[in-house]
N, C-alpha and C positions, 0 to 999 in steps of 0.2 A: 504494500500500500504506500502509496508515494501524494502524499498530501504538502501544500502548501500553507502555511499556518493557519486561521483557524477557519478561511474560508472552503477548506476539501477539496481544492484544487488540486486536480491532478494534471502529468507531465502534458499531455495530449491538450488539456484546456489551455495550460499559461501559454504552451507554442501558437496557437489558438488566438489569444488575446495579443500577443507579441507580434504577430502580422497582421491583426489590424488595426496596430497602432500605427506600426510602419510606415502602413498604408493611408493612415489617415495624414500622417505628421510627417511623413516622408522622413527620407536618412539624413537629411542637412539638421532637421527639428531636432532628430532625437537627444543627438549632447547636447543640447541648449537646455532642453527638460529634463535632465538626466542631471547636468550641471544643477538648476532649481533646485529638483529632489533633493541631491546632494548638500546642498546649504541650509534645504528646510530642516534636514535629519538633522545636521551639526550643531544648528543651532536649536530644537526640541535638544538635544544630550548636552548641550552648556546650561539651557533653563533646569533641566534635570538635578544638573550637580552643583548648580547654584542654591539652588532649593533645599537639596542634601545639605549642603553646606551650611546654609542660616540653619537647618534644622540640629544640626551637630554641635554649631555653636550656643543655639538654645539650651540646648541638654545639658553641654557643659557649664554652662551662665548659673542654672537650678541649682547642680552638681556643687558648684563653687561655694554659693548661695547657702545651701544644705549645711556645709563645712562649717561657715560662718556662725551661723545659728547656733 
């Protein structure tokens, strides 16, 4: 069973999906939106570990706080 994360895509659909993008966006488009993709991801995983981040410093801040008291 060869699924694609959580939508059950299998091999035969994404090839499927993949030529009619192609098609739609021609070969010039694709790294241009491939490129987008690529910056949207990076920056979703900066917001990620930003957030991680105040989160950790939070915990430590109580942590500290706790000590105090």
């Amino acid at each position: 069973m060869n699924h694609l994360l959580f939508l059950n895509l299998g091999t035969g659909e994404v090839i499927i999906i993949a030529l009619i993008v192609l098609l739609l966006f021609g070969g010039k488009k694709i790294p241009e939106l491939m490129k987008g993709v690529g910056k949207g991801v990076k920056s979703f995983k900066e917001g990620m570990n930003d957030i991680e981040s105040d989160i950790k410093k939070d915990i430590n801040k109580d942590d500290k706080q706790d000590i105090i008291k």
